[in-house]
Residue, then its C-alpha position, 0 to 999 in steps of 0.5 A: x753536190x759539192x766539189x771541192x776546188x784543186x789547184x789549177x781548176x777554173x769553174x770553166x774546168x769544173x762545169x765541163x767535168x760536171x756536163x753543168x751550165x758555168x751560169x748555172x753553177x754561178x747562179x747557185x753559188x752566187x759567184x759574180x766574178x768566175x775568176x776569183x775562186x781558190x783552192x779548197x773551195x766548196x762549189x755547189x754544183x746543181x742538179x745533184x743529189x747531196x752524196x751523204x743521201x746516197x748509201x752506195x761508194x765505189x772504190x777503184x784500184x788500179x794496181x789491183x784491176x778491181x772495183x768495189x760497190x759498197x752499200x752503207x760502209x759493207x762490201x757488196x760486189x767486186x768486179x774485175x776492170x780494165x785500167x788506162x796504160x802507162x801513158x793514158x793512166x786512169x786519174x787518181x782522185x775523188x769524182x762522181x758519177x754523173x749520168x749513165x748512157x746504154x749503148x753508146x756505141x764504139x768500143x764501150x761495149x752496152x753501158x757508159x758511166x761519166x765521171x765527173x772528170x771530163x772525158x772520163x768514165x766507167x763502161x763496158x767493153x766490146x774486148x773482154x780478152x782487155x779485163x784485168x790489163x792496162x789497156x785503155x785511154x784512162x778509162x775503167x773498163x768492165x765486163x757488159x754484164x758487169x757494169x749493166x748490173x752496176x749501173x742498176x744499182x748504183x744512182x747518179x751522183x754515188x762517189x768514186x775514189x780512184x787509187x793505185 
């Protein structure tokens, strides 16, 4: 997988946003000095597979309150989602979905997806009344069903673009 370098991002960042060991993004890209890298960048980041293999996007819109699952360009699914409030908002951008964890507890209801922004992810909800409101901390939430049924379909690394 490759992560493109925005401004302001240290490799510190960018390992914690991918959950990957900064040795091991510096062994991969055989950085010597993790201070001397610069926007636009392309930083390989290990133990992903290369998106141009996986057929499955999903696009957010935040305004509207929906995801779409697309398979190779076509849409496949849309599903309604909660969004993050005025004050929490769900980070606009490209990121990827880098591990999946069932039942993680608390208010994320049966499923957690990680985006590759720290912090941040796709889950299901203990609320359901919240779907279709801007109600979170940032995150993007789903009905449980929802988002089990995405997290089947759906393998680690697909991209997510995140608009208003």
């Amino acid at each position: 997988m490759i992560h493109i370098v925005k401004t302001g991002e240290t490799l510190a960042q960018i390992s914690r946003d991918y959950r990957t060991p900064l040795r091991d993004i510096l062994a991969a890209n055989q950085i010597a000095n993790p201070n001397m890298i610069f926007p636009g960048q392309q930083i390989s980041i290990p133990g992903f597979p290369n998106p141009d293999t996986i057929p499955y996007r999903i696009d957010v819109s935040t305004t509207k309150r929906r995801l779409r699952l697309y398979k190779n360009g076509s849409l496949e699914k849309e599903f309604p989602i909660a969004v993050g409030r005025i004050l929490s908002a769900t980070p606009v951008g490209n990121f990827f979905i880098i591990n999946k964890a069932p039942n993680p507890g608390g208010p994320y209801g049966t499923m957690w997806m990680s985006l590759s922004k720290q912090y941040y992810g796709i889950h299901g909800t203990n609320n359901p009344s919240s779907i279709g409101k801007a109600v979170s901390k940032g995150c993007i939430r789903m009905f449980n069903k929802d988002v089990e049924e995405l997290a089947r379909i759906i393998p680690l690394g697909t991209p997510v673009t995140i608009q208003p």
